[in-house]
N, C-alpha and C positions, 0 to 999 in steps of 0.2 A: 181650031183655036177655041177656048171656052170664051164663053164671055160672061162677065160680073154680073151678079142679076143684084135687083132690088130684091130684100129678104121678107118674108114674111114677117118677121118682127124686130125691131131695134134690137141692140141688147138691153135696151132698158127692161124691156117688156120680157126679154128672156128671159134676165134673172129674174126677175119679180115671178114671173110662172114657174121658174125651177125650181126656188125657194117654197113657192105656196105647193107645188108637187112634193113636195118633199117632204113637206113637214105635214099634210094632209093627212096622213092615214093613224097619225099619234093622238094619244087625248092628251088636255093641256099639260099636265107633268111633264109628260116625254116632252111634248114640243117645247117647256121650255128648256127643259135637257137638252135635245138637240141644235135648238136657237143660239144656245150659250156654245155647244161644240161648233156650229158653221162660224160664230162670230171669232170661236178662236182661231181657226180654221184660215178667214180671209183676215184676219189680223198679222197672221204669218207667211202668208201667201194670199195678195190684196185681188192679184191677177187670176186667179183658179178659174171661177167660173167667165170672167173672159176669153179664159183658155178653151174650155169646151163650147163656149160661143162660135168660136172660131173653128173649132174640129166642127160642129156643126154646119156653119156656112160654107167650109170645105167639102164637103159632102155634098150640101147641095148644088153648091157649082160645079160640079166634077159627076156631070150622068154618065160620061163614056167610062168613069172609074165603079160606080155604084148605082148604076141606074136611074131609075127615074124616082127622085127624091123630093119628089113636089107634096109631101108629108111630111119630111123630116122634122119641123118644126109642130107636129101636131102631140098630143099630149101623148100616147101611145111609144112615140119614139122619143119624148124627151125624158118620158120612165124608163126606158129602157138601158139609154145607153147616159146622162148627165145628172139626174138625179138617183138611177143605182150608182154611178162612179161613188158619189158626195152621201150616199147614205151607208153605203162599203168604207168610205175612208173616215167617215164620224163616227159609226159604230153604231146604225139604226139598228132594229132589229126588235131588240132586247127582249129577247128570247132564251 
């Protein structure tokens, strides 16, 4: 049986790190380009980054499904797989 762990970070703390991940590598134009696309974003879907909160905490409760995941919360893997989802579906890049 798994059992519920306390997380490394609230989801307060998540978003707020996903968001500041996210928008990090832009100068201020873009980010506020992009500021304006996540706010359209959770204006239409309030729960999104809830959502990958949650695929996140899933993950880390589940080592028999994906091993030892006592990182997943580190900034490495929240680039990877929550703030590429949110920079693929706003349309970072701009390239």
């Amino acid at each position: 049986m798994v059992k519920l762990s306390e997380y490394p970070m609230t989801y307060e703390e998540y978003e707020k790190r996903v968001i500041g991940l996210l928008l990090e590598p832009y100068d201020e134009t873009k980010r506020k380009v992009m500021s304006d696309r996540l706010e359209s974003l959770l204006k239409d879907d309030p729960d999104f980054i809830r959502v990958l909160y949650a695929d996140t905490c899933f993950m880390y409760d589940r080592p028999d499904l994906y091993g030892n995941c006592d990182d997943i919360f580190d900034d490495s893997h929240l680039e990877s797989i929550p703030v590429n989802t949110l920079d693929m579906l706003i349309g970072g890049g701009f390239d």
